[in-house]
N, C-alpha and C positions, 0 to 999 in steps of 0.2 A: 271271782268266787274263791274264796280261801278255805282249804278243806284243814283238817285236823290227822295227823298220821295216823294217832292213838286210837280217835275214834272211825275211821274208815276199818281197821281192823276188826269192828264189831261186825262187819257187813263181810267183810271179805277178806283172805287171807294174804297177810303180806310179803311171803317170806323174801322176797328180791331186796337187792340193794334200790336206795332213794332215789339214788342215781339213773338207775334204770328204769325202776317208776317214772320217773319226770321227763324221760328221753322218749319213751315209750308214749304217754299221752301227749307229749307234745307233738309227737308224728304222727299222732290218729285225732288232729286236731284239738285239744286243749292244750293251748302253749303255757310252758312255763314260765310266768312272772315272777317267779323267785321265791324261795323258801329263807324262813325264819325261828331259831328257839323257841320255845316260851316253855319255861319249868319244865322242862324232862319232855318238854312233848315237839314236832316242828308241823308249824304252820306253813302250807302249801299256799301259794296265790297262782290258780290257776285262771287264763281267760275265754272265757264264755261266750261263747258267738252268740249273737242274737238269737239265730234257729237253731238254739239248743239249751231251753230252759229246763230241760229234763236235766241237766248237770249242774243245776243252779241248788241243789241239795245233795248232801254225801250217799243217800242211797243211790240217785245218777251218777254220779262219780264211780264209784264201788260197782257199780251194774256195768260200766264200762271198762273197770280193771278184773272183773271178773271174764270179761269177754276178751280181754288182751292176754291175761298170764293165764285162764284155764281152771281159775276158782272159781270153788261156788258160793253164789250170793245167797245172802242169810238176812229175810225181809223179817223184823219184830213182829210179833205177832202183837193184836190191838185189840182184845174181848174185854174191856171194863165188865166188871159185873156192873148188874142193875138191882135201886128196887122197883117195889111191885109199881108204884106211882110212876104214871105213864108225863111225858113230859107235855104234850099236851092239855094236860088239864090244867100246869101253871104257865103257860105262857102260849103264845100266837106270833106266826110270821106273817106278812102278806105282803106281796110283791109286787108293787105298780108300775117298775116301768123293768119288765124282763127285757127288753133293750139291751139298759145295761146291767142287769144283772139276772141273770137268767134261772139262778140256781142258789140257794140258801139254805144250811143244814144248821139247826141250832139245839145243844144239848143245855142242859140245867143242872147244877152239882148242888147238892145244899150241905153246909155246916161244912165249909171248908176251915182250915186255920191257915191262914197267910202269915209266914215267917221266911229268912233267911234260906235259902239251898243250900242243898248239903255243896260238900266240897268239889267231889267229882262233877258236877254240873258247874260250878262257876269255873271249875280250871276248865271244861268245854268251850264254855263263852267266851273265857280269856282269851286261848289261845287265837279264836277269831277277831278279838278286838271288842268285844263285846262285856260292857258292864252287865254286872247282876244288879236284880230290882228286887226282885222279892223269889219266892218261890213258884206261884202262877205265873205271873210275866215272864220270866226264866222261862216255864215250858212250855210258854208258845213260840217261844223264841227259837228252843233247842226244836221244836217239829220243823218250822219253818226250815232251818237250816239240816235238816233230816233229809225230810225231801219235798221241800221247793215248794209248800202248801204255806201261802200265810193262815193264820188264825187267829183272832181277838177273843179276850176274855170282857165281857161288863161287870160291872156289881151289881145283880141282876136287880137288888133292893132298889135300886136307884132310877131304875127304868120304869117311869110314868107309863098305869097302866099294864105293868111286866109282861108286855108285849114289845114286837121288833116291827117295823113298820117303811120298807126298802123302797125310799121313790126318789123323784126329781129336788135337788133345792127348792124352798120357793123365794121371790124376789124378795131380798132384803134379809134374811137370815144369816145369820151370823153364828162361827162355833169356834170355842176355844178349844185347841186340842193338848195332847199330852205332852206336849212341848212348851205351854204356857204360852202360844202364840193365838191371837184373834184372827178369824180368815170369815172373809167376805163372800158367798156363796150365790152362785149362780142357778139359773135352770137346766143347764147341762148339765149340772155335773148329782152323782149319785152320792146320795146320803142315805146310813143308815137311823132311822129317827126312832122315837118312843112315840107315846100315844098324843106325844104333843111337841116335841122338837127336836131336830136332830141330835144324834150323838155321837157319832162319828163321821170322818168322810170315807164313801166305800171305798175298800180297799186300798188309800192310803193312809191314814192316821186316824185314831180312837181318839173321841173325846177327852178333856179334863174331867169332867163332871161325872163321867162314869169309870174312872180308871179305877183299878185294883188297889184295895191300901192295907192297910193293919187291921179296920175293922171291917173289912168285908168278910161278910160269910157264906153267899148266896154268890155260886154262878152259872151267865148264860155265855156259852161259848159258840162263838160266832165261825163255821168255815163258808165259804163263798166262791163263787164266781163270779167274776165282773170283764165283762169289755173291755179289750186289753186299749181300744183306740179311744173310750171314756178316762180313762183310766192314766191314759199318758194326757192326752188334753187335761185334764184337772190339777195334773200335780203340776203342768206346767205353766196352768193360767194360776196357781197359788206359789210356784215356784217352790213345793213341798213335794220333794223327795223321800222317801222310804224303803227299807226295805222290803216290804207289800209292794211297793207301787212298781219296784222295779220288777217282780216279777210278775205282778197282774199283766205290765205290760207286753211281756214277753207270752201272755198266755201259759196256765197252769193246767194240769192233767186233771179233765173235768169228770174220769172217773175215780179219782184218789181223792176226792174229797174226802169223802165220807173215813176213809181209813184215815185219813189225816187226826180228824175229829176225835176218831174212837182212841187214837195213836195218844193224843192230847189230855183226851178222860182219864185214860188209862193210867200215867206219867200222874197225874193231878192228884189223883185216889191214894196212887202211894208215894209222893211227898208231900199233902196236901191233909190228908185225908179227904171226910164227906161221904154223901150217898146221892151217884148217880140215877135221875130217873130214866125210866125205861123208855125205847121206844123216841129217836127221835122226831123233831120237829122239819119235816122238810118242806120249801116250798118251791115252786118254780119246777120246768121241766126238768127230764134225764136228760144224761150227754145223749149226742144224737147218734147214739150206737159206734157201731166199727166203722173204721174209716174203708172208703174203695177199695179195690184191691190193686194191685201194681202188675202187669205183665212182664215180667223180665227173662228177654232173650239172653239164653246164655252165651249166644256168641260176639252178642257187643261187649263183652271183658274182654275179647282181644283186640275187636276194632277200636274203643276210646282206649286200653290203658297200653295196650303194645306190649301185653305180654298174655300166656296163659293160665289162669285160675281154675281147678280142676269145679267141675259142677257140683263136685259134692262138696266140697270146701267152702264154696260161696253158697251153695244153698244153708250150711252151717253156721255159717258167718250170724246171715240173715236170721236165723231163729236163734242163735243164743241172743241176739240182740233185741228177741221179744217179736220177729213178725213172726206170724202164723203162713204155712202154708196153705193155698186153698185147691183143692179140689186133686184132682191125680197130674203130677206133673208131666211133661213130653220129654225127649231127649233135645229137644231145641228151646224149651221155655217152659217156666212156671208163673204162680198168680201167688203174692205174700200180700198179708194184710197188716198192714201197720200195727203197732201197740198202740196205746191212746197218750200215749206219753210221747209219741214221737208224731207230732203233725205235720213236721217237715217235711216227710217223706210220702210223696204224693206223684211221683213220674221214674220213669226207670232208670235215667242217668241219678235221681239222688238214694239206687239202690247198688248201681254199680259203685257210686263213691262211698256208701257205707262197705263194699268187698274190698274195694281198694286201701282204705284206711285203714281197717281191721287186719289183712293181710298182709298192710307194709309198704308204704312208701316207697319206704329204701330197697324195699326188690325189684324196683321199677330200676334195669340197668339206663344209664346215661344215654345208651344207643338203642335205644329198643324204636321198634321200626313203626312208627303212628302211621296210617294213611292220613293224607290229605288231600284233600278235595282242591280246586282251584277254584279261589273265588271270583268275583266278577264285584265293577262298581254299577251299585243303586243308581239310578234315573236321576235319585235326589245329589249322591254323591257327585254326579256328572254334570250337573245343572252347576251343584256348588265350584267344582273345579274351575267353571268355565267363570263363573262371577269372581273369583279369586283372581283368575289371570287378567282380565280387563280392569278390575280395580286396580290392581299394583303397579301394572302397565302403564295406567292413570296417574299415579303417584301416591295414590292409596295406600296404608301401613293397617295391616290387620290389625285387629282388638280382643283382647278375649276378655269381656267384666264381667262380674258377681249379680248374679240376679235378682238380689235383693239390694233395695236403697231406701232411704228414708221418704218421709211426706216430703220435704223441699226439694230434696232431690227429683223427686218421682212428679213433682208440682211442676219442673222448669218446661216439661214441652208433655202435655195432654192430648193428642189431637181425637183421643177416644175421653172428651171429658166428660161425657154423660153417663160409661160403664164406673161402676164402686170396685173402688180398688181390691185387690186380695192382701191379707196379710195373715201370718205367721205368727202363733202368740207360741214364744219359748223363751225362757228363761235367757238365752245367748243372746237374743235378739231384740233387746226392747225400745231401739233407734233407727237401725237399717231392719223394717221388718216387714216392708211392704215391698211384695211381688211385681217387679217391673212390667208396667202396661206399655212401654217404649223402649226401645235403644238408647233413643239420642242422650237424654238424661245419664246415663251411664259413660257416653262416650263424650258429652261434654267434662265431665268430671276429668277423666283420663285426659282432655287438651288441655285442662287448666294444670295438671298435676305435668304435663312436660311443659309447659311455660313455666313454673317455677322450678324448673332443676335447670333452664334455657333453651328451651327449642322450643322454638315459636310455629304457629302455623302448622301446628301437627296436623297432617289432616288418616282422619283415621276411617276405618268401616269394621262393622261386626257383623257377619251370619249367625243368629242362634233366635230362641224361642222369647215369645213375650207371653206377658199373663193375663188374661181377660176375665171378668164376670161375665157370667150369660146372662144372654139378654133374655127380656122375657118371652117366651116360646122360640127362643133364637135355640143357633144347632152347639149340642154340647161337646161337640166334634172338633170345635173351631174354637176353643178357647185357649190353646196354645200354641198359636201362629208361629211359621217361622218368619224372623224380617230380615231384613237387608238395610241396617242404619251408615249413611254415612255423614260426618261430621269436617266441617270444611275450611278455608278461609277463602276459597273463589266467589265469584258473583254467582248470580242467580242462573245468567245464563252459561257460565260455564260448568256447572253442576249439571243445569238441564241438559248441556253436549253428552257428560258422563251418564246420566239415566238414559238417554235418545241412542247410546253406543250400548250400551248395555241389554235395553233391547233388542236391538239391530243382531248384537252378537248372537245371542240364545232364538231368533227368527228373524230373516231379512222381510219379511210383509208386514214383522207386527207396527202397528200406529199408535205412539207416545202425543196424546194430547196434555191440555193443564187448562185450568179453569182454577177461578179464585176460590180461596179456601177463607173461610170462616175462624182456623184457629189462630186463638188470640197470642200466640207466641210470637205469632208472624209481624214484621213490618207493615203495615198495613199496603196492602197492593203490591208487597213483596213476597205474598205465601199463594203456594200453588194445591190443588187437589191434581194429583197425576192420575192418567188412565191409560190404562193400556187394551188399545181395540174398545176404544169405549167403555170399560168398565172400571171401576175404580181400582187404582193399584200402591195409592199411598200418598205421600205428601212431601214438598218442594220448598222450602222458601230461606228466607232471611230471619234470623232471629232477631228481636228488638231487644235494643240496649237495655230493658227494665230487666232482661233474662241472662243477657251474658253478665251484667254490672254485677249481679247475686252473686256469679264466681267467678266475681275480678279478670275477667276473662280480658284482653289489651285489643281484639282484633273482632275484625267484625266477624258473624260467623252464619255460614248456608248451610245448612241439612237438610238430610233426607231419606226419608223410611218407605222401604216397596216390601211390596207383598210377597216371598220366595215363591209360596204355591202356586200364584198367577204365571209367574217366570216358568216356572215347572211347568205347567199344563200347557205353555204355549209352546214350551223350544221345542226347534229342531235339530234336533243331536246329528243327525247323519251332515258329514261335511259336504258342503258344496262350493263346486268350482266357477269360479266367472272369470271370462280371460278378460284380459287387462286391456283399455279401449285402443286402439292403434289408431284415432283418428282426433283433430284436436276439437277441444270446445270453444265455444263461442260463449264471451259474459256478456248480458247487458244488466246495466243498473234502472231503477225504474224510485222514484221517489213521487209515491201519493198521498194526498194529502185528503183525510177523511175525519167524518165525527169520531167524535172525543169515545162513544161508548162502541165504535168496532172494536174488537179485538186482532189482535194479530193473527190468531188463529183462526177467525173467520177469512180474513185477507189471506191468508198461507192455503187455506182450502177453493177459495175460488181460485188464485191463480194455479193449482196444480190442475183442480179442472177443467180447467182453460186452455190450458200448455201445450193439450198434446201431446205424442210419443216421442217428441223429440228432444221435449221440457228435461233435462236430467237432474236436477238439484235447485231448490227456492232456500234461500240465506238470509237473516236478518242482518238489515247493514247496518241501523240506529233509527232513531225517531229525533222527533222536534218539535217543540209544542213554543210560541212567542208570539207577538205579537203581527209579525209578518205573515202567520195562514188566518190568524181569527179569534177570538172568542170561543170553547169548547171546538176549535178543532185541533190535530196533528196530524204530523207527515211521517210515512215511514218510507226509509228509504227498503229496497228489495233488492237483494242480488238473484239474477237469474242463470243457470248455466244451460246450453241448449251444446247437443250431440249427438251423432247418430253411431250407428255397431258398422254402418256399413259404409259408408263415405263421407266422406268432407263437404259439411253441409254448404250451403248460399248464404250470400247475404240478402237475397229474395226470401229464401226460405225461414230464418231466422226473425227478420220483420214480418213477415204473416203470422207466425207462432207468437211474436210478441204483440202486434195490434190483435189479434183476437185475447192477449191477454188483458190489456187495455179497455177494451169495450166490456168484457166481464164485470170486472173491476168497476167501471164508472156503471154499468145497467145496477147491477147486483148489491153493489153497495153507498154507491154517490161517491165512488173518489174521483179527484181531478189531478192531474199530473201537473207536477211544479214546474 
């Protein structure tokens, strides 16, 4: 926001050095970006926080220097006369989608003369940067930049029907606006129309067709309110910036319209001339009155700032700055009601940080004694610790990437390819602009980008959130997962060790199964659905070469994405002690040879059923599919470990535990031992 020195003096009195002004708002948060001449005047460039568009015009500004140095503010008074002719008898609003625009004030000037502005108003615009157009447009300009209200003028002659008509696009409409640019219009987005087609877009840019010119004579002056989240969506899906748009976005003081308006009549009549009618045009509701009110304990100014602010001082603070006191204060706490200009201010620490600011920063000594509390880590925080140290441990290299990628990108690994992607329409973003529904995608990018600087086989993992569409009547709770990607050059079964360790770590009982997975990224019969305790908890496999070859990737590549919150709801954090076996084990190998359609993981569950208490560990040793077991059959071979906590088993005992594994084996499933 770039104020003007010359003209904040109208509002408030200057007498300090510039210097000091600009040291001064920059430590009550409007930092200085730097001052510049312009003919006898200096242009301020100060910046504007988002939650604080109430400084986004020189009466905010000036409202704020009057509250620093001690002056008083000096608001224009805005009483256009009227005549008798009331302004609804030439013209009509009607509001159909109060959505986005809830509120609309329209006046009518007739037998204006559109000429040049005098001097002192264009040296105003200049100094901001701002060309002069005419004498109307000029003083919607100079209010806007007054205080923070945009406003449009029509030539009111020109509006079919000379009526205003506030609703949706409809499909296929189209508006050239005042910039000579053609924009393609949607149903979201809000346009002001005539009795028959739009003519501007709300709140960011006015028509061609109805702009101000030399012969206009008739006008209808437009203030508004609009949807600050309409309003940023629109300009950004047109990629038409304004200055309207920026501060619709920001939200405007929805009880300053109307002054705005009269502020703009007023200015019009006397460098304009014309005859205001009476009585304007409003449509759509009032603001929705005063805000909450705020409880503020006076004695958290010394617990947050670490120092003390006497109660009268900060209760002063707070009403020069416009909030009201409500009701009879305590010696421990009062109740302020915000101005309607200040929305921001909604909970009691953004009441202490207006005492703070107001009184000084820099009184805050270097040592001033804050309490603090001692924190403690989150459940989540401790889950994630524990999944950090067993990856790395693994050989794992943490990851941190950008969560937004393109459609190719976002294409390479699906395994939710039935939810519709989310994406992002902003002007920065019209390539990478869809919301990651996966890890892996992101983290295969990062292994292809260290193969080309030379490190091969980067194997990496990321903790952080993915982005889902809800499904339909699914939980809106759940559309921001957090996951666990890791990306690999191991096989399949030496990943499955790292998932099988990894649960193990965060609970020794929980059970890591896999069942074939359906997504088509996978090698076929090389992709896994993982579950933990039966329930599903993410996905395992082999990428096929149609997915790495996309980004020239050299090596083959295993991933795999779990579900954090499943890991969270099962660990158990309390450490526990198991002493180390003092007695030795016993292997035997066992190689069976079964149909083609058992799985291993049916074989791995009979024989732990089987086993016994003495079974301590089942191992996959390899398989073998040729000509020597059959036609649809294989062999797997099984490593078995047997042990006991208390003595040195037999070799009686070890052959019982294994022929009962044996006969399981051949009842339950048809295997025959090779």
């Amino acid at each position: 926001m770039i104020v003007s020195w010359n003209w904040l003096q109208e509002y408030v009195p200057l007498g300090m050095p510039l210097g000091e002004f600009t040291d001064r708002l920059t430590m009550s948060g409007l930092n200085l970006e730097g001052t510049h001449e312009v003919d006898g005047d200096v242009a301020i460039d100060l910046e504007v926080t988002s939650n604080r568009p109430d400084c986004l015009g020189h009466l905010g500004v000036a409202r704020e220097v009057s509250v620093l140095f001690g002056g008083a503010l000096t608001v224009p008074a805005a009483e256009p006369s009227t005549s008798t002719e009331l302004t609804g008898e030439a013209t009509a609003v009607d509001i159909e989608c109060p959505d986005l625009c809830p509120r609309y004030i329209a006046r009518v000037i007739r037998g204006v003369k559109v000429a040049s502005s005098p001097d002192w108003l264009v040296q105003r615009l200049k100094t901001l940067g701002i060309a002069a157009i005419n004498n109307v447009v000029d003083i919607t300009n100079y209010v806007l930049l007054e205080c923070g209200q945009p406003l449009h003028a029509f030539d009111f002659d020109k509006l079919h029907g000379g009526r205003i008509v506030v609703r949706r696009a409809r499909a296929g409409e189209k508006l050239t606006a005042i910039n000579q640019r053609e924009y393609e219009l949607d149903s979201s987005m809000c346009v002001i129309a005539d009795a028959d087609h739009p003519v501007a877009i709300g709140g960011v840019m006015g028509g061609l067709e109805t702009e101000i010119g030399e012969a206009t004579v008739n006008l209808l002056i437009e203030t508004a309110d609009f949807s600050a989240l309409s309003i940023r969506d629109t300009a950004r899906r047109l990629n038409l910036h304004s200055d309207s748009s920026y501060r619709f976005e920001r939200g405007v003081d929805p009880e300053g319209l109307d002054w705005a308006s009269r502020r703009c009549c007023d200015l019009i009549l006397d460098l304009a001339g014309g005859e205001l009618l009476d009585l304007p045009v409003i449509a759509g509701t009032a603001a929705d009155g005063e805000q909450a009110p705020v409880t503020f304990r006076f004695d958290q100014i010394r617990r947050i700032l670490g120092i003390e602010v006497a109660t009268t001082e900060a209760t002063e603070i707070l009403k020069s700055l416009g909030l009201r006191q409500q009701g009879k204060p305590t010696k421990k706490q009062a109740k302020f009601v915000p101005p309607s200009w200040r929305r921001d201010l909604t909970r009691e620490i953004d009441l202490i940080e207006e005492v703070a600011r107001i009184h000084g920063y820099e009184e805050i000594p270097d040592n001033a004694a804050v309490s603090l509390t001692p924190g403690s880590h989150t459940r989540r925080d401790r889950v994630c610790a524990a999944v950090r140290n067993l990856l790395t441990s693994a050989g794992l290299f943490e990851a941190v990437t950008i969560s937004f990628v393109s459609d190719d990108v976002c294409n390479l690994f699906r395994p939710r390819a039935e939810l519709d992607l989310l994406r992002v329409e902003h002007s920065s973003r019209r390539h990478e602009n869809v919301l990651r529904p996966s890890l892996i995608p992101s983290l295969l990018v990062a292994r292809r980008e260290n193969e080309r600087q030379g490190t091969f086989n980067a194997q990496l993992f990321e903790i952080s959130k993915v982005y889902l569409q809800a499904a339909p009547g699914g939980d809106e709770n759940k559309t921001e997962p957090s996951m666990i990607g890791m990306v690999s050059g191991r096989s399949f079964g030496e990943l499955k060790g790292v998932v099988d360790a990894l649960a193990e770590r965060l609970n020794r009982s929980s059970v890591v199964t896999v069942q074939p997975s359906d997504v088509p990224q996978f090698v076929p019969g090389r992709g896994a659905e993982v579950l933990l305790n039966g329930k599903q908890w993410g996905w395992l496999g082999e990428l096929d070469r149609s997915v790495t070859d996309r980004l020239d990737l050299r090596d083959t590549v295993t991933v795999a994405e779990l579900d954090l919150a499943m890991l969270e709801a099962t660990a158990d954090l309390t450490p526990s002690y198991t002493p180390l076996a003092q007695f030795p084990e016993i292997n035997r190998d066992l190689n069976f040879v079964l149909d083609e359609e058992v799985s291993w993981q049916q074989l791995e569950w009979v024989i732990r059923t089987a086993g016994g208490p003495l079974l301590e560990r089942v191992s996959f040793g390899g398989q073998y599919r040729g000509e020597q077991i059959g036609a649809e059959k294989k062999s797997y071979v099984v490593l078995l470990s047997f042990r006991s906590p208390e003595r040195t088993l037999t070799a009686d005992e070890v052959e019982a535990a294994q022929q009962a594994v044996v006969e399981a084996c051949t009842k339950k499933l048809g295997a025959k031992l090779r």
